[in-house]
C-alpha positions, -999 to 999 in steps of 0.1 A, spaced: -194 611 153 -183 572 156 -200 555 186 -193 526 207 -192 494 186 -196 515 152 -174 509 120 -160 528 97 -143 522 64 -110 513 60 -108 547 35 -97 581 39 -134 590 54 -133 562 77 -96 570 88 -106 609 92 -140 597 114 -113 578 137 -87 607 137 -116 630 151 -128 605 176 -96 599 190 -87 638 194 -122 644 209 -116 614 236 -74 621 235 -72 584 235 -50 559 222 -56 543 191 -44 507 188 -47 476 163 -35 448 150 -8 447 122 -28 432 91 -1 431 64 2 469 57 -33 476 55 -34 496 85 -2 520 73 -26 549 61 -46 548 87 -13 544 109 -1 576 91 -32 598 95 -35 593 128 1 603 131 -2 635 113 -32 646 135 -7 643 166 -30 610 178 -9 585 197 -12 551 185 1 514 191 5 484 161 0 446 185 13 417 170 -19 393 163 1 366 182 -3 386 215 -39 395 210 -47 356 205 -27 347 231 -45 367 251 -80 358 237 -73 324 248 -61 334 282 -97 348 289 -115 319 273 -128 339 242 -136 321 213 -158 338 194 -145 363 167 -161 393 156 -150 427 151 -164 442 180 -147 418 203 -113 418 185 -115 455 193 -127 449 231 -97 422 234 -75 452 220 -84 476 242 -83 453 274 -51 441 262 -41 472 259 -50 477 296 -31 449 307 1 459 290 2 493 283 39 492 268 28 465 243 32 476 209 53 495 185 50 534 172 49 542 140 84 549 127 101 574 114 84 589 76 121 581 65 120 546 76 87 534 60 104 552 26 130 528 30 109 499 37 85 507 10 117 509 -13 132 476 -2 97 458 -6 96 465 -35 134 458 -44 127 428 -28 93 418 -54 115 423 -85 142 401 -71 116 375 -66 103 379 -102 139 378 -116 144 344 -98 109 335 -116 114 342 -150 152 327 -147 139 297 -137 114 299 -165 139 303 -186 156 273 -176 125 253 -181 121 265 -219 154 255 -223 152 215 -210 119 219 -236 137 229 -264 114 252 -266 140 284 -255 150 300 -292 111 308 -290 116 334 -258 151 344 -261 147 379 -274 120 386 -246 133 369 -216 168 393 -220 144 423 -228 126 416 -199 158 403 -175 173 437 -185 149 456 -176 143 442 -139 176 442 -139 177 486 -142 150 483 -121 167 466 -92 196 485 -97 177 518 -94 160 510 -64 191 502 -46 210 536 -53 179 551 -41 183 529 -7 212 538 -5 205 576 -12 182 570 17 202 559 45 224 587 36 205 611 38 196 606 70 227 605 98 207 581 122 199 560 95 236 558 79 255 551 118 231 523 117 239 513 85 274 511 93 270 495 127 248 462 108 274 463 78 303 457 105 284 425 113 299 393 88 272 382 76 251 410 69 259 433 36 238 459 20 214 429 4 239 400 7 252 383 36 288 368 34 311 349 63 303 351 97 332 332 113 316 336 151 288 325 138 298 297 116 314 279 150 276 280 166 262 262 133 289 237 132 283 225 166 244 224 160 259 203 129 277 180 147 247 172 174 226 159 145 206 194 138 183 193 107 194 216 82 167 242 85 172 241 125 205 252 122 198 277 100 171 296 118 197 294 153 218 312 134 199 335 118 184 345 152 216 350 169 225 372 141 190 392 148 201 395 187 239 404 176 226 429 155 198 442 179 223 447 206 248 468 190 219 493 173 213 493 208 244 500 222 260 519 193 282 497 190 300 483 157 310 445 159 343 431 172 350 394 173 334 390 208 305 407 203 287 370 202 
């Protein structure tokens, strides 16, 4: 059995040591989001019926430097954790639905071969200012074609996905009334287009006006998930 201050392997053992730990103290198992390292461990926990909590590293050095601590160590990441924890015990997110991480998993990686599409296109482009592009031809449209499939594949299953599900698909359709937010596209928002031409027209940097936007869509779109809501023209 795992003591106070032990550590265990971020492996199926280690994860089953926790599990058994956590059932034998019925506590609740929080930690820091570390990129997706901690989904397997997330899920195991899950499975055993353990309640558990994902932080935001922001919050936990934020509060690290509320109480002074400077040092960094495991064992005191994990004390800050669990005092944090203490301090706001509604802090965090649960892990969501098996359906959801599917679709996130399929999206990620949607989103990867997008990215190396861009890539090679780009290359492509180079070879060509070279005068070097008769030499790739044949493989950079073999290889195009085949992330293009690829792509294409992953997003009937996405959509396969959300319509599976009947939770999943009313969202779908409430963030799909929304201009400016498509399936993997975004196209006209005209609400939203009068908020970035008035950051415009006070001077705003490019970028600035950009992420304004782009956070008033998040809001728009958080509110009417939340309310069930699809969009009308005053919904911003």
């Amino acid at each position: 059995m795992l003591k106070k201050g032990a550590r265990s392997p971020n492996k199926v053992e280690g994860h089953e040591q926790v599990a058994q730990l956590a059932l034998e103290l019925d506590a609740l198992v929080c930690f820091e989001a570390t990129g997706g390292r901690e989904w397997r461990l997330w899920s195991t926990l899950d499975i055993a019926g353990i309640a558990t909590r994902q932080l935001p590293p922001a919050q936990i050095k934020a509060f690290a430097a509320s109480r002074g601590t400077r040092a960094k160590t495991d064992q005191i990441d994990a004390e800050l954790i669990a005092r944090f924890m203490m301090f706001r015990p509604d802090a965090g997110r649960v892990l969501p639905h098996e359906k959801l991480r599917f679709l996130r998993a399929l999206t990620s990686k949607r989103g990867q071969l997008v990215e190396t599409r861009k890539r090679l296109l780009a290359q492509t482009k180079a070879h060509g200012k070279l005068g070097s592009a008769d030499m790739f031809d044949a493989m950079d449209a073999e290889l195009k074609d085949l992330l293009d499939r690829q792509v294409a594949e992953l997003e009937v299953q996405i959509e396969q996905a959300m319509a599976s599900d009947d939770e999943l698909a009313t969202t779908a359709g409430i963030l799909r009334s929304v201009p400016g937010i498509g399936p993997v596209a975004s196209h006209h928002n005209p609400i939203l287009k009068i908020s970035a031409d008035r950051l415009r027209a006070a001077g705003k940097p490019h970028k600035v006006v950009i992420t304004a936007v782009a956070r008033k869509l998040v809001t728009i779109a958080n509110a009417l998930c939340k309310s069930r809501l699809k969009w009308t023209n005053q919904a911003a």
